[in-house]
N, C-alpha and C positions, 0 to 999 in steps of 0.2 A: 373526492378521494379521502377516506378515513386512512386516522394510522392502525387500523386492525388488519384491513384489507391487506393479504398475502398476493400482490403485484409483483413485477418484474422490479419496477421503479424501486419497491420500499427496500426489493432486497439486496441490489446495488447501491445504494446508499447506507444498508448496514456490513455490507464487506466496507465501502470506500472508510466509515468512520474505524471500523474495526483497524482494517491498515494501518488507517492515518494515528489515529493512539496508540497502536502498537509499536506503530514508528517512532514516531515520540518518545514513547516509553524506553525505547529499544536505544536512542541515542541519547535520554537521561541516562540510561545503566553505563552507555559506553562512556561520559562525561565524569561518571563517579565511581565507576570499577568500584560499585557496589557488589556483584561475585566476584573479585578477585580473579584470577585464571582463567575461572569459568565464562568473563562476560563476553570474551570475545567468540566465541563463537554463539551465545544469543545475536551478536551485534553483525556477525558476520552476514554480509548482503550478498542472495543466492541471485544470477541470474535468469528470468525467468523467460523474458519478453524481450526482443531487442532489437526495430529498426531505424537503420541507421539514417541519419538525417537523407533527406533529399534537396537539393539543392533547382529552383526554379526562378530563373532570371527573365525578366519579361519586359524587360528595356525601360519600365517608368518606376518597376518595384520589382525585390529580389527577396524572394520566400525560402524557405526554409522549416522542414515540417518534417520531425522524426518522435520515436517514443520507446521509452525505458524502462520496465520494471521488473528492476531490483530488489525486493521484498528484503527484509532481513527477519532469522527467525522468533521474533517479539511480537513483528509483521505480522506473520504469516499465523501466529499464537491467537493474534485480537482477530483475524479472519475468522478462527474456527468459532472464537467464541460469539463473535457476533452473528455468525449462522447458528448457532446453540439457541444463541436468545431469539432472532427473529422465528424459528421453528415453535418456540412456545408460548411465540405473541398470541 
């Protein structure tokens, strides 16, 4: 598998980094209220995705398996641009 090739794989792994730095980025801004006023709502986190845990007791182990996303719009910023970029790989 090359990194040229336009797969399924290559281009959830450039949304998942886009997120994950946007995230990042998104809760540097919120730590330094670098915009002032403005940073809260970059930082503000949209609900997107949301189920709630499940709870599974099986008498020798007790699971528990639920999933959350939250994006915040910095997030949701480093998405677009990582689909910008893998389009012109």
């Amino acid at each position: 598998m090359t990194f040229g090739s336009k797969n399924n794989f290559w281009f959830f792994l450039f949304l998942a980094a886009g997120a994950i730095i946007g995230g990042l980025l998104g809760d540097t801004l919120e730590a330094s209220q670098f915009f002032g006023s403005g940073t809260s709502f970059l930082v503000h986190k949209y609900q997107v995705l949301n189920i709630p845990p499940v709870d599974v007791d099986l008498y020798i182990a007790h699971i528990m398996v639920g999933f959350s996303f939250s994006p915040n719009l910095v997030a949701i910023i480093g998405m677009i641009l990582a689909m910008v970029i893998f389009s012109h790989l």
